[in-house]
C-alpha positions in Angstrom: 28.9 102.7 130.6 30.1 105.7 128.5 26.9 107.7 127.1 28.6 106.4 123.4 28.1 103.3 124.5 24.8 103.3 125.7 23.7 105.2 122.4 24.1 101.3 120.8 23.5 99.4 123.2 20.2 97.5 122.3 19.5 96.1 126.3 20.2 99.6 127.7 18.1 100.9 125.1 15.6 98.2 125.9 15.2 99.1 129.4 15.1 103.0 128.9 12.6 103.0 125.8 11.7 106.6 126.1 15.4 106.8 124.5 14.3 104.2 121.6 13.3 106.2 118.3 13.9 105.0 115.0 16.8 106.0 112.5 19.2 104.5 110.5 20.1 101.4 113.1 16.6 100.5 114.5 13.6 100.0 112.7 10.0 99.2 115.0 7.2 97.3 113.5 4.2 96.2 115.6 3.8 92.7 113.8 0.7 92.5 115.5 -1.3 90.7 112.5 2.4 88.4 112.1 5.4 89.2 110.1 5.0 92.3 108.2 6.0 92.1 104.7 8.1 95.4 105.0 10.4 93.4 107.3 12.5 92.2 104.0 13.1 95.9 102.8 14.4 96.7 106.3 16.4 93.2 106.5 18.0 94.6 102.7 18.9 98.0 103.7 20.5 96.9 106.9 22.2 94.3 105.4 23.5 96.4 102.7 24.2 99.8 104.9 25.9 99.3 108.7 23.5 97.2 109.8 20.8 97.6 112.5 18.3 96.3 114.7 14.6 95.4 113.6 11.9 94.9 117.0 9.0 93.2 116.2 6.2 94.1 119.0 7.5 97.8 119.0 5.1 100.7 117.7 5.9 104.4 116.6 3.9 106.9 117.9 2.9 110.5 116.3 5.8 112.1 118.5 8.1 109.5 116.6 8.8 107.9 120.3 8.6 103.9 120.1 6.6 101.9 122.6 5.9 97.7 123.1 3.2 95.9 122.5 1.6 92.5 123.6 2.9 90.7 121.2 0.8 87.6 121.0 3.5 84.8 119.9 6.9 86.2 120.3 8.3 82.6 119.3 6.2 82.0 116.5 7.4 85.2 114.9 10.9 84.6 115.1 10.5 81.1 114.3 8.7 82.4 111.2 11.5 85.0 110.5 14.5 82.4 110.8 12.1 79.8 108.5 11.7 82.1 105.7 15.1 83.3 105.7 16.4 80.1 104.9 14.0 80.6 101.6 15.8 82.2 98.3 12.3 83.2 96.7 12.2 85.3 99.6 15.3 86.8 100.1 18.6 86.1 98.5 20.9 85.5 101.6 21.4 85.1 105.5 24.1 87.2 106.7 22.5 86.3 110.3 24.8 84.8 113.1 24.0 82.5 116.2 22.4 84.7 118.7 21.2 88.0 116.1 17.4 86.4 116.8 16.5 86.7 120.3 13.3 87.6 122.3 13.7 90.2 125.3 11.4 92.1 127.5 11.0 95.8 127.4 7.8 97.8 128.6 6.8 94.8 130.3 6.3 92.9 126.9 8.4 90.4 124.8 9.5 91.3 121.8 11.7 90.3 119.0 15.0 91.1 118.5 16.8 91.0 115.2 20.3 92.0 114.5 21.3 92.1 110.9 24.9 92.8 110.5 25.9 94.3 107.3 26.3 91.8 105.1 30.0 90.7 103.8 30.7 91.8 99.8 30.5 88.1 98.6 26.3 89.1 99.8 25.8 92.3 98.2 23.7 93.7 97.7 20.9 91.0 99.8 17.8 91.8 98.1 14.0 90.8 98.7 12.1 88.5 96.1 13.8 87.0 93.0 15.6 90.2 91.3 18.2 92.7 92.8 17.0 95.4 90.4 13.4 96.0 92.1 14.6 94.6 95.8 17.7 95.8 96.7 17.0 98.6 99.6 19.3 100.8 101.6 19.0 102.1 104.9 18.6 106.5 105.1 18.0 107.3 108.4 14.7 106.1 109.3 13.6 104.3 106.0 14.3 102.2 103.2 15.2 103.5 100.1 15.1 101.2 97.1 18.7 101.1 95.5 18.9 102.4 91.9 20.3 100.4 88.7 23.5 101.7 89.4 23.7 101.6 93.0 22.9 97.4 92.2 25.1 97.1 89.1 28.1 99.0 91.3 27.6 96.3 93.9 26.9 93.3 92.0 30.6 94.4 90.3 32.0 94.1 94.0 30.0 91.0 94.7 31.7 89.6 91.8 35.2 90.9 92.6 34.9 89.4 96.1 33.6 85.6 95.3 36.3 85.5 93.3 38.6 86.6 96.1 36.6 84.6 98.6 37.1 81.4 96.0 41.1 82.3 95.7 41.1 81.8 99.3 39.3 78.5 99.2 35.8 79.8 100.9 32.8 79.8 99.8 31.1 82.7 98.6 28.1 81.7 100.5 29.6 81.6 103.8 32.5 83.9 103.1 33.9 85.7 106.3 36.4 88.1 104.6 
């Protein structure tokens, strides 16, 4: 395996954790006390950057390296995850595939692995809540920056654009693979 390759490779990374810090592809939350509410802002800003990887049962230390935890229910969270993303009052779309929710091992623990691909422009922007003015979220490096009014309005204009496309074509916006 090339040393490019390894660099996104989520198993190798997974076996060699003292590689695994956080930036604009992988975002660690303990979710020791269950599903963190922050997990939505990271699920927007992956979904409307290059995408990116979200462990649940990982932790950041001071030195910014990432380390497991015992995660107590490793199922339960990512039972919970794929429940409430099927929810619109909690976040406006799934632009998840078969096989982006998994549970792995690293550092002896299981953790959660979610892929969120960036999301097709008959999605964007995916936002958290009801509004895409207060929770639409970008990904800049290692955190979530909320999108601007114009950053929305630019692409909700796209979004627009693309349904329309995505319609032309006889697709469905929802599940539009352009």
């Amino acid at each position: 395996m090339s040393e490019e390759s390894k660099r996104f490779d989520i198993g190798y990374l997974l076996e060699h954790t003292e590689l695994l810090k956080e930036n604009e592809y992988i975002e660690a939350k303990a979710a020791l006390g269950g599903l963190p509410e922050s997990i939505w802002e990271t699920y927007s800003a992956f979904a409307n950057t290059y995408g990116g990887y979200i462990l649940l049962g990982v932790a950041e230390r001071e030195d910014k390296s990432l380390y497991t935890v015992n995660l107590p229910y490793p199922e339960v969270l990512a039972d919970r995850f794929i429940r409430d993303l099927g929810d619109r009052r909690i976040v406006s779309a799934d632009v998840l595939r078969s096989g982006d929710v998994r549970i792995m091992t690293a550092g002896g623990n299981k953790i959660v692995v979610i892929h969120v691909p960036r999301a097709r422009p008959c999605h964007r922007p995916v936002y958290k809540g009801r509004s895409a003015y207060s929770g639409s979220y970008r990904r800049v490096g290692e955190s979530d920056i909320q999108m601007g009014r114009a950053e929305v309005n630019w692409e909700l204009a796209k979004q627009r654009f693309a349904s329309s496309v995505c319609r032309i074509r006889g697709r469905d916006p929802e599940k539009a693979k352009m």
